[in-house]
C-alpha positions, 0 to 999 in steps of 0.5 A: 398435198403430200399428206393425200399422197402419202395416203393415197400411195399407202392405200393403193398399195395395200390393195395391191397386196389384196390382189396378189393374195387373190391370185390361185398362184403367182408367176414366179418361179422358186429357185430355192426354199423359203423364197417366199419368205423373202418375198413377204418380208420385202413386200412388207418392208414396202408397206412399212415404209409406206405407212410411216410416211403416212402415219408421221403426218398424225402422230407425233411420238415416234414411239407410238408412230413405230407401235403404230407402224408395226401394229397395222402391219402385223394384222394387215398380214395376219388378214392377208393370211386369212384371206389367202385360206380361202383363195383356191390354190393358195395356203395360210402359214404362219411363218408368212405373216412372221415374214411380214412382220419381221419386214415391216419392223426391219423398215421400222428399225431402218427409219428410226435409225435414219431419224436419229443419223439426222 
C-alpha cells in the first residue's frame, strides 16, 4: 500500500510541475536576481525526495537507486524547459534546469547521508 502511495504522490507531483510550466507566468513576485533558481532548485528538491521514496521500492543498489534518482530528474527538468518554450510568456534557460539538477542531487546527498547516520 505505501508502495502505490509513494507513487501516486510521486506522480501527482510531477504533474503539478506541468502545470506550473503551463502557466504564461506565475504569481510570485521577485525580490532579488535569480529567485527563480531558487524556486527550481527547491521545487526539484521535492521531486527528488519523492522519487527516492518511490524509486527505493524496486531498486536495491543505492548507487543505481541515486543514478536513478538524478537521471530522471535531469530529463524531467530538461522536458520541463522544452515544454516551457512553447508556452506564451514563458522562456527556456539552461541555468533552470542546472537548478533542477542541482536540487535534485542536494536531495539525493541528503538522503544517501540520512541512509548511512542510520
Amino acid at each position: 500500500m505505501i508502495k502505490i502511495l509513494d507513487f501516486s504522490v510521486f506522480f501527482l507531483y510531477c504533474l503539478l510541475i506541468y502545470w506550473l510550466s503551463d502557466q504564461p507566468s506565475l504569481p510570485i513576485p521577485m525580490l532579488f536576481p535569480y529567485q527563480d533558481k531558487i524556486h527550481h532548485a527547491a521545487a526539484y528538491f521535492i521531486m527528488g525526495l519523492l522519487a527516492w521514496r518511490s524509486f527505493k521500492h524496486v531498486l536495491n543498489s543505492p548507487i543505481l537507486l541515486a543514478l536513478s534518482v538524478i537521471i530522471f530528474c535531469s530529463l524531467y527538468g530538461v522536458s520541463d524547459e522544452w515544454h516551457q518554450s512553447f508556452v506564451e510568456g514563458r522562456t527556456s534557460d539552461i541555468a533552470d534546469w542546472v537548478a533542477d539538477t542541482g536540487g535534485a542531487g542536494l536531495a539525493i546527498f541528503l538522503m544517501q547521508k540520512l541512509r548511512n547516520w542510520r
